[in-house]
C-alpha positions as CSV (number, residue, x, y, z in Angstrom):
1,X,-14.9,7.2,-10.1
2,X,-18.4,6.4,-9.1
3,X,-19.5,6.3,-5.2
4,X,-21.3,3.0,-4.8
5,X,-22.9,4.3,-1.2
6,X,-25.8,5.8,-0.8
7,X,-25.0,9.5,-0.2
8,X,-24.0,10.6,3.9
9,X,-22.9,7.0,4.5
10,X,-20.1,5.3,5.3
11,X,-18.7,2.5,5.1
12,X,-17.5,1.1,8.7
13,X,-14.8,-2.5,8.1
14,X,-15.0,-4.7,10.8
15,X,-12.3,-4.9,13.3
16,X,-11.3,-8.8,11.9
17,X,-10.5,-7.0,8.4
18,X,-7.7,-5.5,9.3
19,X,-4.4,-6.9,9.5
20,X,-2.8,-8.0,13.5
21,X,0.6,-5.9,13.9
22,X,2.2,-9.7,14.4
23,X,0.9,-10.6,11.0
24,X,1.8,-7.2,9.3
25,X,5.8,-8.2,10.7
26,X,5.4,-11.3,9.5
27,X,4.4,-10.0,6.0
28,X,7.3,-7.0,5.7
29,X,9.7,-10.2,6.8
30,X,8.3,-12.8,4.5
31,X,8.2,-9.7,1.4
32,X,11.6,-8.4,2.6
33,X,13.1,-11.7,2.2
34,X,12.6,-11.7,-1.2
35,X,12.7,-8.2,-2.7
36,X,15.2,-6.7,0.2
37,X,14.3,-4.0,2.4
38,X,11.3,-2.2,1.9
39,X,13.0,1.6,1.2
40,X,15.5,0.2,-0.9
41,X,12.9,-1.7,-3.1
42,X,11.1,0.9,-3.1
43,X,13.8,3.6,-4.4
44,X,14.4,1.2,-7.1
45,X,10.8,1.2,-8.2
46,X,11.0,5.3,-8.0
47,X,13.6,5.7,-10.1
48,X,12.4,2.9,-13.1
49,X,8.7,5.1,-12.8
50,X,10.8,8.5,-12.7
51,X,12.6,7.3,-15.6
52,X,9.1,6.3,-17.2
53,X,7.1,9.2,-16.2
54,X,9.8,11.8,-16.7
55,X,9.0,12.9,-13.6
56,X,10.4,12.5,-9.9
57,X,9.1,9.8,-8.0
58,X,9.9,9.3,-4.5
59,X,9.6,6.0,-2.6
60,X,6.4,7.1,-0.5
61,X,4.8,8.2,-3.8
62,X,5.2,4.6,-5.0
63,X,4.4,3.3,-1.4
64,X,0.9,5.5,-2.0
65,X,0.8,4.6,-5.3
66,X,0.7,0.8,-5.0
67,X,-1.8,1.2,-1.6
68,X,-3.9,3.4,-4.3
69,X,-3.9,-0.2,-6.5
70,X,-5.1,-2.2,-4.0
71,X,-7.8,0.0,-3.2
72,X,-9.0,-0.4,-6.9
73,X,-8.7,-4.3,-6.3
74,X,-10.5,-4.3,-3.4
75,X,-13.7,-2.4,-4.9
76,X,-14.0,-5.7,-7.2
77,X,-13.5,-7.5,-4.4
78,X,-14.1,-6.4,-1.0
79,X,-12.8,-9.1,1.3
80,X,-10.1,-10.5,-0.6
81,X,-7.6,-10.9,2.5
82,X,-4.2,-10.6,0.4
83,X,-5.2,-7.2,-1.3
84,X,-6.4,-5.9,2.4
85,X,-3.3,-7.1,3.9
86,X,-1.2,-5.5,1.4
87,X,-2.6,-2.1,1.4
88,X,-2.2,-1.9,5.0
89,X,1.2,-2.7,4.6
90,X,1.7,-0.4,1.6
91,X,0.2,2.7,4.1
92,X,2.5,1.5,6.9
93,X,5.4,1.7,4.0
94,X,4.2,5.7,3.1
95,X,4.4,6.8,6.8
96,X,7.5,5.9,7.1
97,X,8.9,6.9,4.3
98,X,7.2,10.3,5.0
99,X,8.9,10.0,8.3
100,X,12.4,10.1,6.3
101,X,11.9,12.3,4.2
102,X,11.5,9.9,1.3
C-alpha cells in the first residue's frame, strides 16, 4: 500500500480524535447489548473465518483483523468519528484477548 506522507514524517492525531474511556464503555455496552459479550462474539466470528479460511483463527486475530478494516476506512476518510471510535475499541478488544490467551 502506498505511503501518502512525505518520507520521515509522521502523522501526529489530535488529542480530540481519540475516543474518552467513558465513551469507549459506553460503546462496548451499547455493542455488547446487541451482539453479546465481546469474547464470545468474537469466538463465533473465529470459528465461521476458521471454517472459511481453513485455517485457525483466534478471537484477537479477528479483533486485529476488523481494527485492520477500519484503518483502510479511515485512509478514505480520516475523521470519520464512527470508524475512529471503532478501531479503538477493536485494539482495546486484541489486548485483552491477548491478555487471555485468545
Amino acid at each position: 500500500m502506498a505511503d501518502y506522507r512525505p518520507e520521515g514524517t509522521t502523522r501526529q492525531l489530535p488529542r480530540e480524535a481519540f475516543t474518552p474511556p467513558d465513551r469507549s464503555e459506553q460503546l462496548r455496552a451499547e455493542r455488547g447489548a446487541v451482539y453479546g459479550p465481546p469474547i464470545d462474539n468474537h469466538r463465533r466470528i473465529a470459528a465461521l473465518w476458521s471454517t472459511w479460511l481453513q485455517t485457525e483463527v483466534k478471537p484477537s486475530d479477528v479483533a486485529m483483523l476488523m481494527f485492520m478494516v477500519k484503518q483502510a476506512r479511515l485512509i478514505q476518510t480520516r475523521d470519520h468519528e464512527d470508524s475512529l471510535d471503532d478501531a479503538e475499541v477493536y485494539l482495546d478488544f486484541y489486548r485483552e484477548f491477548i491478555s487471555l490467551g485468545e
